[in-house]
C-alpha positions in Angstrom: 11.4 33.3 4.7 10.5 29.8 4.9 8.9 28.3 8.5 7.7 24.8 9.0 5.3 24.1 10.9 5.0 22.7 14.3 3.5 18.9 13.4 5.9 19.2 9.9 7.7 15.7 9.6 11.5 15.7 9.4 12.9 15.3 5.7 10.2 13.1 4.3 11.3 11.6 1.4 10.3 13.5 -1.9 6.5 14.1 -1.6 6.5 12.2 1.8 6.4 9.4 0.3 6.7 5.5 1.8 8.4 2.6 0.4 9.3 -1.0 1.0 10.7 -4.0 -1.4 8.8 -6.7 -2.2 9.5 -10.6 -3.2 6.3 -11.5 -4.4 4.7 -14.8 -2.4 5.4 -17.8 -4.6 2.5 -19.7 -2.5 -0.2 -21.3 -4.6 -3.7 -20.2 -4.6 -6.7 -22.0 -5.0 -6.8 -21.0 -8.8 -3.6 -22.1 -9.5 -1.5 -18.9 -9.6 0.9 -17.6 -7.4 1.3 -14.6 -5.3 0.0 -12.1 -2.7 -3.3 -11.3 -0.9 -5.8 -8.9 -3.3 -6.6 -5.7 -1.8 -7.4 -2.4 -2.1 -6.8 1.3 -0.5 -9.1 3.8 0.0 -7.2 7.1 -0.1 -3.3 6.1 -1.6 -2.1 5.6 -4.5 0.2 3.0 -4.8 3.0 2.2 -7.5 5.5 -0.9 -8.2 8.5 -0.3 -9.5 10.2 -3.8 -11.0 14.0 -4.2 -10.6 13.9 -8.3 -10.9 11.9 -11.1 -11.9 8.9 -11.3 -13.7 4.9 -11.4 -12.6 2.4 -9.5 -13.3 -0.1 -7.4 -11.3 -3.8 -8.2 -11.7 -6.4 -5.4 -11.0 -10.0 -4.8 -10.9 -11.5 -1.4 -11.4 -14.5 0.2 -12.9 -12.8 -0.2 -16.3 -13.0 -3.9 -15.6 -10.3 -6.9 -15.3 -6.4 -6.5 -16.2 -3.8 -8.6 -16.2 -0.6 -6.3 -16.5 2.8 -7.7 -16.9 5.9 -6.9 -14.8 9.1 -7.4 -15.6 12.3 -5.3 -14.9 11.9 -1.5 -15.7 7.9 -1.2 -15.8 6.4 0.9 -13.6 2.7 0.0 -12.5 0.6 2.3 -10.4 -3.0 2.0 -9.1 -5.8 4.7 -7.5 -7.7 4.6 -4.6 -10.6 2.0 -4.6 -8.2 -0.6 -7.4 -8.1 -4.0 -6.1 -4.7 -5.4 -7.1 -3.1 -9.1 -6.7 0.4 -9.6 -7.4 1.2 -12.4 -9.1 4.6 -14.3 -9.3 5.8 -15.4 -12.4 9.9 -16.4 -11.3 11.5 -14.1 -8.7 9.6 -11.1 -8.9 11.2 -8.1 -7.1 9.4 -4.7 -6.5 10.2 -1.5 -5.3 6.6 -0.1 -3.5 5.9 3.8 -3.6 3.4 4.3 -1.5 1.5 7.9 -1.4 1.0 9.5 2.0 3.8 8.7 4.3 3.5 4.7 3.7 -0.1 5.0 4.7 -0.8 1.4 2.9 1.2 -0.5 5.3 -0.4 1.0 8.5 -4.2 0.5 7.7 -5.1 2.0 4.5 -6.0 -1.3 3.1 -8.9 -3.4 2.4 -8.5 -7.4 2.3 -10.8 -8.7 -0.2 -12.5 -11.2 2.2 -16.0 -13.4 1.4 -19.4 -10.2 2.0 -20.0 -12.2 5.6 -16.2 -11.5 6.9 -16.3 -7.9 6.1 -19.6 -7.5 7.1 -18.2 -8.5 10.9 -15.3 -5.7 12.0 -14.4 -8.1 14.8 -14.1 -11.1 12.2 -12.2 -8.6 9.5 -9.7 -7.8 12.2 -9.0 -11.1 13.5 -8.2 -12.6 10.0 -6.0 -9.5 9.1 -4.2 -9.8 11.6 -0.7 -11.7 12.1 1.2 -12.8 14.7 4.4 -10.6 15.5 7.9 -11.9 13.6 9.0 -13.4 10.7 8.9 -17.4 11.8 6.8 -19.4 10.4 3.4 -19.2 12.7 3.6 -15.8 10.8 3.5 -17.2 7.7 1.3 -20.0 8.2 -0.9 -16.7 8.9 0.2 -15.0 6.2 -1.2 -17.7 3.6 -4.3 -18.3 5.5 -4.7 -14.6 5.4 -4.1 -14.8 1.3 -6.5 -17.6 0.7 -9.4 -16.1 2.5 -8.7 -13.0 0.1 -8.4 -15.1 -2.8 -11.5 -16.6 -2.1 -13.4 -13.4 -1.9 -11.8 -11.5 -4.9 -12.1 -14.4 -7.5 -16.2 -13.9 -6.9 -15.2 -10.4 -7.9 -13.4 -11.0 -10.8 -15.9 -13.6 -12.5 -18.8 -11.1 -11.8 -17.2 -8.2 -13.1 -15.4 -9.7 -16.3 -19.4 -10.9 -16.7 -20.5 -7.6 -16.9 -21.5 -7.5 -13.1 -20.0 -5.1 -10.8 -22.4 -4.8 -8.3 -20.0 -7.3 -6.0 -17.2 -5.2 -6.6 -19.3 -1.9 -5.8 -20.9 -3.6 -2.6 -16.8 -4.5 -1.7 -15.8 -1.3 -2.0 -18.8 0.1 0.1 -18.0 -2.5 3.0 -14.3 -1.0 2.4 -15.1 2.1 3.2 -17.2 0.9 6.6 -14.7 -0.7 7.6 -11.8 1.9 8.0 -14.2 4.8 8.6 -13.3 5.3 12.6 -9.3 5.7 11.0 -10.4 8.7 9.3 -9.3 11.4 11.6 -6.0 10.1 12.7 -5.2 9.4 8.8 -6.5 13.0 8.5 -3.7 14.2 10.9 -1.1 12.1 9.5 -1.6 13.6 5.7 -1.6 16.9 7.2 1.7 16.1 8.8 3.3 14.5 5.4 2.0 15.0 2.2 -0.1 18.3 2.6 3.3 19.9 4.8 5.5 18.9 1.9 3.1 20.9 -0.8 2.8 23.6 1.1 6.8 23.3 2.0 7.3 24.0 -1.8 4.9 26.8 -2.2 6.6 28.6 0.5 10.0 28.3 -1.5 8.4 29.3 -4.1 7.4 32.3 -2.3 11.0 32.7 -1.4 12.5 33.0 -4.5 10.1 34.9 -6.1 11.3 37.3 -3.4 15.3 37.2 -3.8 15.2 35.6 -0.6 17.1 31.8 -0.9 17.9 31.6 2.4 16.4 28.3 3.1 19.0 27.0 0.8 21.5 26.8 3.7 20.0 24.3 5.6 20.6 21.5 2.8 21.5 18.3 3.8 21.3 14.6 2.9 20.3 11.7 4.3 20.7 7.9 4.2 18.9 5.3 5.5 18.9 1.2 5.2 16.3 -1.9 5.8 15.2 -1.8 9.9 13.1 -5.0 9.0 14.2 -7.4 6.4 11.9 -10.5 5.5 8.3 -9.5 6.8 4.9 -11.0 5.3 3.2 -8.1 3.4 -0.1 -8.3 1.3 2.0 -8.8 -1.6 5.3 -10.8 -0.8 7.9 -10.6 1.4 8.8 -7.4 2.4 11.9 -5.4 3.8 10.8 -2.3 5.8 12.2 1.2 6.3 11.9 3.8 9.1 11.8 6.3 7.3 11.4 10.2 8.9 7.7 10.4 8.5 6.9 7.1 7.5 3.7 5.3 9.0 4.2 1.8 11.0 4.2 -1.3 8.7 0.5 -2.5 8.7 -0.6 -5.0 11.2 -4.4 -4.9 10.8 -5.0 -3.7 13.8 
């Protein structure tokens, strides 16, 4: 017999799982390219999926700088502690996977601001942040937000492809400072999705191993379309879903 229990989320998607669609930013940065606000997350993995355009997807890491295209059909996924930048190269569209219920979009995310704005938690906030609404105080916020992360991650990048990554390591440390009080409630949340869902499958298992595939009968389906279309992500653009499970889109706060 399969039981659920009490906290478990209502049909996640497949590994309770977020996503969101993406048009990448075609705003110009101070280095001449195009596209979203580098970042990283501490605990999700996070994958693109390209079903238009072109771009590419920039990414530091302890194996260094890369620059790796998109283009329709490539799949691109990063660990926790990447940072990525997504870069427009002519009407880049993306499909986001996001591990552990859409975590990404409600605070497991790290601007790559200049040492003195992350060193602040006040300071970090208030230049997350954006106004509520798609109109364009949002987006004048939206590309201040992405220059001041430009700023900071292009330091990164010029130490690191130098053969430097103690900025990157210090970044990541003032990362994980940062979103340390989140901890418990993100605890509760992966408990809730991603850990339920595991266990969920073990428990069938369990059940069939048994004779017993009573849990079949309560299969269903489900459909579900954009609640938000046209936000300003970290990346582009985005058009949100509500999905059973699914954490808030990310605000900052």
């Amino acid at each position: 017999m399969v039981t659920e229990p009490e906290d478990a989320l209502p049909h996640p998607l497949p590994g309770a799982v977020g996503l969101s669609h993406l048009s990448a930013y075609a705003w110009e940065a101070a280095d001449g390219v195009c596209g979203g606000s580098p970042h990283l997350h501490l605990v999700c993995t996070e994958a693109y999926v390209v079903t238009g355009g072109r771009g590419a997807v920039q990414t530091l890491s302890p194996d260094g700088y890369r620059d790796v295209p998109l283009r329709p059909g490539s799949v691109a996924w990063f660990t926790p502690g990447t940072v990525h930048r997504m870069v427009q190269g002519g009407d880049l569209r993306v499909t986001v996977l996001m591990q552990n219920s859409g975590l990404p979009e409600a605070g497991d995310a790290v601007f790559t601001f200049p040492p003195e704005v992350l060193a602040d938690p006040e300071r970090y906030v208030a230049a997350a942040a954006l106004p509520p609404g798609t109109g364009p105080r949002t987006e004048a916020a939206a590309r201040r937000r992405r220059d001041l992360a430009v700023e900071g991650y292009l330091v990164l990048r010029e130490t690191l492809v130098a053969g430097d990554d103690r900025p990157y390591r210090d970044f990541q440390r003032a990362a994980a400072r940062l979103i340390r009080a989140k901890v418990p409630a993100w605890r509760e949340r992966w408990r809730a999705g991603a850990l339920t869902a595991a266990e969920r499958t073990g428990a069938q298992l369990d059940a069939l191993e048994a004779g017993d595939p009573a849990y079949l009968a309560e299969a269903t389906a489900h459909e579900t379309t954009p609640t938000r279309r046209g936000g300003f992500g970290m990346c582009g653009r985005r058009d949100e879903y509500a999905l059973p499970g699914t954490t808030l889109p990310y605000h900052a706060g």
